[in-house]
N, C-alpha and C positions, 0 to 999 in steps of 0.2 A: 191350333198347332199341336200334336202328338206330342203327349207327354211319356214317354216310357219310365220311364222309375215311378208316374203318381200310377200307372194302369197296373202295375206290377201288383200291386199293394189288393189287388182282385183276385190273385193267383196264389191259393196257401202254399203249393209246392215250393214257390218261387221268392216264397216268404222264409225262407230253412238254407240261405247261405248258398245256396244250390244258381248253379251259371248253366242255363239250359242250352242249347245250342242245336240240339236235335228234333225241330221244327217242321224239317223235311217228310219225317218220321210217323211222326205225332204233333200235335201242340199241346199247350199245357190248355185247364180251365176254369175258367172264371168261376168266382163263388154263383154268380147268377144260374150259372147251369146247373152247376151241383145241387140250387138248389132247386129247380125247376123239378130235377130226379127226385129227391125227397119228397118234395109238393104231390108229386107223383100218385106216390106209391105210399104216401100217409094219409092223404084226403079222396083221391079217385081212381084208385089202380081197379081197373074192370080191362073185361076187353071189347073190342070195339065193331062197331057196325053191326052187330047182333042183338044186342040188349038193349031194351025198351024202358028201362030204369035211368034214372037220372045220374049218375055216377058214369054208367057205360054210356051215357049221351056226350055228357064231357067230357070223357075221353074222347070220343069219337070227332067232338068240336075239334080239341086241341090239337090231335093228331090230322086232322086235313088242316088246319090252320096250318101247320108246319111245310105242308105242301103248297100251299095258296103262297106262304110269303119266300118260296122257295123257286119255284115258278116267277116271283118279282125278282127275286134277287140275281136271275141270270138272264131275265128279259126274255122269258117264255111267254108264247103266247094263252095258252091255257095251262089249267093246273095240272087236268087229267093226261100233259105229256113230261109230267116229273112221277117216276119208279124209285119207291122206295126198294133199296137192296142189301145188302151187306156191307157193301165195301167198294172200292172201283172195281177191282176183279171181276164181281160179282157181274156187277152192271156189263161189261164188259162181253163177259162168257153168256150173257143173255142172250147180247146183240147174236153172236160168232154163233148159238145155239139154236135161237128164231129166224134172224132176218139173214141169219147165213146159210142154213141149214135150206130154205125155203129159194134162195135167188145165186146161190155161186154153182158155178154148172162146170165140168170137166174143162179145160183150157182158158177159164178168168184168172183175170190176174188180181193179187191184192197190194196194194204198196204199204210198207213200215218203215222205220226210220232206222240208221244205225245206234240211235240213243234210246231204243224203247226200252221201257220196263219190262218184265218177263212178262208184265198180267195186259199188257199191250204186242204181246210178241207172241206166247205161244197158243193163245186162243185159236190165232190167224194160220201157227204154223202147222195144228192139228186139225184146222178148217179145210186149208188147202191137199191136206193128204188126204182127207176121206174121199175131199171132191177133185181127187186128181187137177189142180187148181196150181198158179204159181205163184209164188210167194217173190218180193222185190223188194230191194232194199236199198232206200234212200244213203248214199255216200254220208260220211264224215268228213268233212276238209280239214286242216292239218289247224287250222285255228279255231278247232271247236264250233262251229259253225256248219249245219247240213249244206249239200252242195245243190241247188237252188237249179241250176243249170240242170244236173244230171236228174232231178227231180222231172224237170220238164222234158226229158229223153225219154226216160224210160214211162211216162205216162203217155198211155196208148187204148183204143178204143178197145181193146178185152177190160182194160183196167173197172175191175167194178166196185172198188172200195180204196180206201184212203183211208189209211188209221194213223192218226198223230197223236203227238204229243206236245200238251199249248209250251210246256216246258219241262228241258232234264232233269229229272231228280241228283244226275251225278254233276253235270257240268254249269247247270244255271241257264243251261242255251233257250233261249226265246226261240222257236223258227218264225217265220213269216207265215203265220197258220193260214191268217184268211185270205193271202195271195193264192197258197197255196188249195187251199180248196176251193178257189175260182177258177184255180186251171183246171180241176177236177171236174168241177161242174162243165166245165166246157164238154167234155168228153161223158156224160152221162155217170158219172160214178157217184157213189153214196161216200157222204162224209162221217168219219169217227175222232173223236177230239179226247183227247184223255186229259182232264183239266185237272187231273188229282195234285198236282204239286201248283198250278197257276189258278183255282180258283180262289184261294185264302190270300193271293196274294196283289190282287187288281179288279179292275173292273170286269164284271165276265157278260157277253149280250151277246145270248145265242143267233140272234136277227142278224145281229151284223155281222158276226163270223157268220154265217149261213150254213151252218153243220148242219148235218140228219142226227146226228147222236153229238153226244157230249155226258161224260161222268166223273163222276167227281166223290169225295169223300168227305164227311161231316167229322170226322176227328182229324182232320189235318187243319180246321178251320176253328176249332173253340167246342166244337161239338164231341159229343162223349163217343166209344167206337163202337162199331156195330151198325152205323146208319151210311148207306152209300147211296148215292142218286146217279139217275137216269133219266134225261131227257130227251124225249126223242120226238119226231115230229107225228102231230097227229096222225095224220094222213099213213103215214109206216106203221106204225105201232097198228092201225084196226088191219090192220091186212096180214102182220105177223101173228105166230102160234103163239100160244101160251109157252114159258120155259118149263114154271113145274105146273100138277095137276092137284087139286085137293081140295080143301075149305072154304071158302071165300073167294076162289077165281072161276069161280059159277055161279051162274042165274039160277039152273034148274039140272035135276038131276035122273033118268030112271035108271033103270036095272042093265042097260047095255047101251046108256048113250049123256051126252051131258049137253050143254047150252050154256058158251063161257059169259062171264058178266062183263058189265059195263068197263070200259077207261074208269082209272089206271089201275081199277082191281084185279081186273085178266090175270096181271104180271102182281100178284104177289098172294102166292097160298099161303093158307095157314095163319095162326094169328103172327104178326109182326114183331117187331121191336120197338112195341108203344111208347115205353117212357123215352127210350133214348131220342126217337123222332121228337118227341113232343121237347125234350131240353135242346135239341138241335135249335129249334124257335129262337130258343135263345141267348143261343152264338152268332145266329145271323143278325138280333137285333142289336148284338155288340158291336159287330163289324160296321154295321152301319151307322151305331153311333161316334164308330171313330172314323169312319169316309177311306174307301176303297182303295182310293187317291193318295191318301195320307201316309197308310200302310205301304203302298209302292213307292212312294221317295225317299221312306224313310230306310227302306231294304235295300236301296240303292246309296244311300249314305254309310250305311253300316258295311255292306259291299266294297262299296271305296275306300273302308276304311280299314278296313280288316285286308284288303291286297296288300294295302301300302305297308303294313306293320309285319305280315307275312313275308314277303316279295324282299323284305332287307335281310334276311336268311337263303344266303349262296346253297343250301344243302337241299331247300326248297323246291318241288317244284309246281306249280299251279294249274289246275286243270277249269281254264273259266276263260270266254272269249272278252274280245277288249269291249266289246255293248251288246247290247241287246241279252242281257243275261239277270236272270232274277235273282235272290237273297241265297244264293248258294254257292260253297267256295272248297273244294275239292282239294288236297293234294299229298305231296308223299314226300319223304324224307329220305335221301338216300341211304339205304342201305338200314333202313330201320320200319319191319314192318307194319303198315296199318295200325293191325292191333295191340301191338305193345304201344305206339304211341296213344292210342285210344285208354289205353289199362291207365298210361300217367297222368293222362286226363283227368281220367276219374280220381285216381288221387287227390288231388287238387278242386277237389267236385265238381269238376268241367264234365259236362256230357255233352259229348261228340259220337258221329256214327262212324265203324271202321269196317270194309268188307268191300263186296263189288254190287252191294247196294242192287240186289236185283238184275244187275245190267250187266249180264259176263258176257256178251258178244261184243260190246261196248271195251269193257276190261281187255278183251285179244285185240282188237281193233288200239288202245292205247298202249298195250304190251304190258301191262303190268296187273299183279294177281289181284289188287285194291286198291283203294282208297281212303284215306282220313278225310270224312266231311263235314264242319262247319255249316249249318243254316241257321236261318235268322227271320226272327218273325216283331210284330211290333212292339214287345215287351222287352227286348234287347237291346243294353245300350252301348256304346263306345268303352264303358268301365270291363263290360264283358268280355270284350276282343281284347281287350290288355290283359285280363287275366288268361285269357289264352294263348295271347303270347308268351308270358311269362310261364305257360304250363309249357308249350313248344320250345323254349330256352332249355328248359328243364330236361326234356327230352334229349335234347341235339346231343347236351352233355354228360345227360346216363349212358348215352352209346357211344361216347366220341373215343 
């Protein structure tokens, strides 16, 4: 059984009075990781896959270790189809940069959602203009929920891509991904999964979604920032270009020609972000020792618990479907900006996000310039959402 106030007690920030809430974001992290960074860079900081010394072999261990249990941890079939990157963006702009740049031709089509994040949205939208390409946009229905139907309309045999998202960072909305990219498959399109807000938060198996790609972010999960993954299926990946060109994403070099290296180094010049990978290890070994499972009922408890405490404020209004929607609770105050309510937050040393959160086509699509959002991860307890109610009382009546 998840204990959140004994796992708390792993977390120094979270140890300082401080009511975290902005998970969505970032999450907070565990001493174990901090110290894996220390461990790092006081006993074996070299760099990797070049040095014949024992120091630079350890690294070199520890940093495909992070790959190998990273590859398990989303039910990849090899290691060499997980890319270390930056960030999801990153991973993202890779795919839109190789395997798009290489297979979208004048008149394809791309489908996106009307909930995407910018760094799932305008990769595709300056995809489609270079290659004269059209860009389509999965409906919103009026309960937060994408329009599933109109999804199945507008997917058509140009359609040669499908980029989703497993979940909104603003609304909480789950879509039906692997429905979804079954119909895709039907019609020959490549699938793209943006799992940056749903990896940290459930079980993730690339298999059974059947995605071509899928990225995700290691500091939205316990992992320090800087480390972004890419997983793409072997078979893609050897037939795509390299993204950048330089140190290590070659075998061999002369004077006017090169010869790119092995999976999964191709895609990653230059020396990396050794320690951060390497403490990534272990954030995933935290997740796992509190079960993927456990963390999702319990976002769904706090979810429930935080509408109901919310939702008895008339001035409220809530941006979150009535299910399928994960640890994220969205909404606005009448006639009381975003971010002043976010400023009394802080006050109160509640940290909350205020803005349009990446998603302004999303924001005209709800008509409103922001949102105040509320997320929640497994360190978060029922004590938290009272204090934040009590910080949103607080509120109603600075402006009333």
């Amino acid at each position: 059984m998840l204990n959140p106030k004994k796992l708390k007690k792993d977390f120094p920030l979270l140890g300082q009075n401080l009511t975290y809430l902005d998970n969505a974001s970032t999450t907070q992290k565990p001493r174990q990781v901090i110290a894996a960074l220390k461990n790092y860079y006081e006993n074996f900081n070299a760099n990797i896959h070049r040095g014949i010394y024992k120091i630079s072999e350890q690294a070199t261990a520890a940093y495909e270790q992070t790959r190998e249990h990273t590859a398990k941890f989303i039910g990849a079939h090899h290691a060499e189809e997980i890319i270390f990157t930056r960030n999801t963006t990153e991973s993202i702009n890779l795919v839109a940069r190789t395997w798009g740049e290489e297979n979208i031709k004048a008149g394809d089509e791309i489908i996106v959602s009307a909930m995407e994040h910018h760094s799932n949205l305008v990769p595709w939208q300056e995809l489609t203009k270079r290659k004269k390409a059209k860009l389509k946009i999965i409906p919103l229905k009026d309960n937060y929920t994408l329009d599933f139907k109109e999804f199945k309309k507008i997917l058509t045999p140009k359609t040669k891509l499908l980029a989703i998202s497993a979940m909104s960072n603003v609304l909480g909305t789950i879509p039906p991904v692997k429905e979804m990219i079954r119909e895709a498959k039907k019609i020959g399109a490549v699938t793209l999964v943006d799992g940056a807000q749903s990896a940290a938060h459930g079980i993730t198996s690339v298999q059974d979604l059947d995605c071509d790609f899928f990225a995700f972010s290691g500091h939205k999960m316990l992992g320090p920032t800087g480390v972004g993954i890419l997983y793409a299926r072997k078979k893609i990946l050897e037939k795509m270009p390299p993204f950048l060109h330089g140190g290590d994403m070659v075998k061999s070099v002369s004077q006017f020609s090169a010869e790119w290296n092995d999976l999964p180094w191709k895609f990653e010049a230059g020396t990396p972000n050794i320690a951060d990978v390497i403490a990534f290890n272990e954030a995933l070994k935290y997740l796992e020792n509190i079960g993927m499972e456990e963390i999702a009922k319990h976002d769904q408890k706090l979810l429930k618990f935080a509408k109901e405490k919310f939702s008895k404020h008339p001035q409220i209004t809530l941006y979150s479907p009535k299910k399928d929607s994960g640890g994220i609770l969205s909404f606005t105050i009448k006639d009381i900006h975003p971010h002043d309510i976010a400023q009394i937050f802080d006050s109160e040393n509640i940290c909350i996000r205020s803005g349009h959160h990446c998603c302004q086509p999303l924001m005209e699509k709800l008509k409103i310039p922001a949102t105040a959002r509320l997320s929640f991860y497994f360190y978060n307890t029922q004590e938290d959402i009272e204090k934040a109610e009590k910080a949103l009382t607080k509120t109603i009546k600075t402006f009333r």
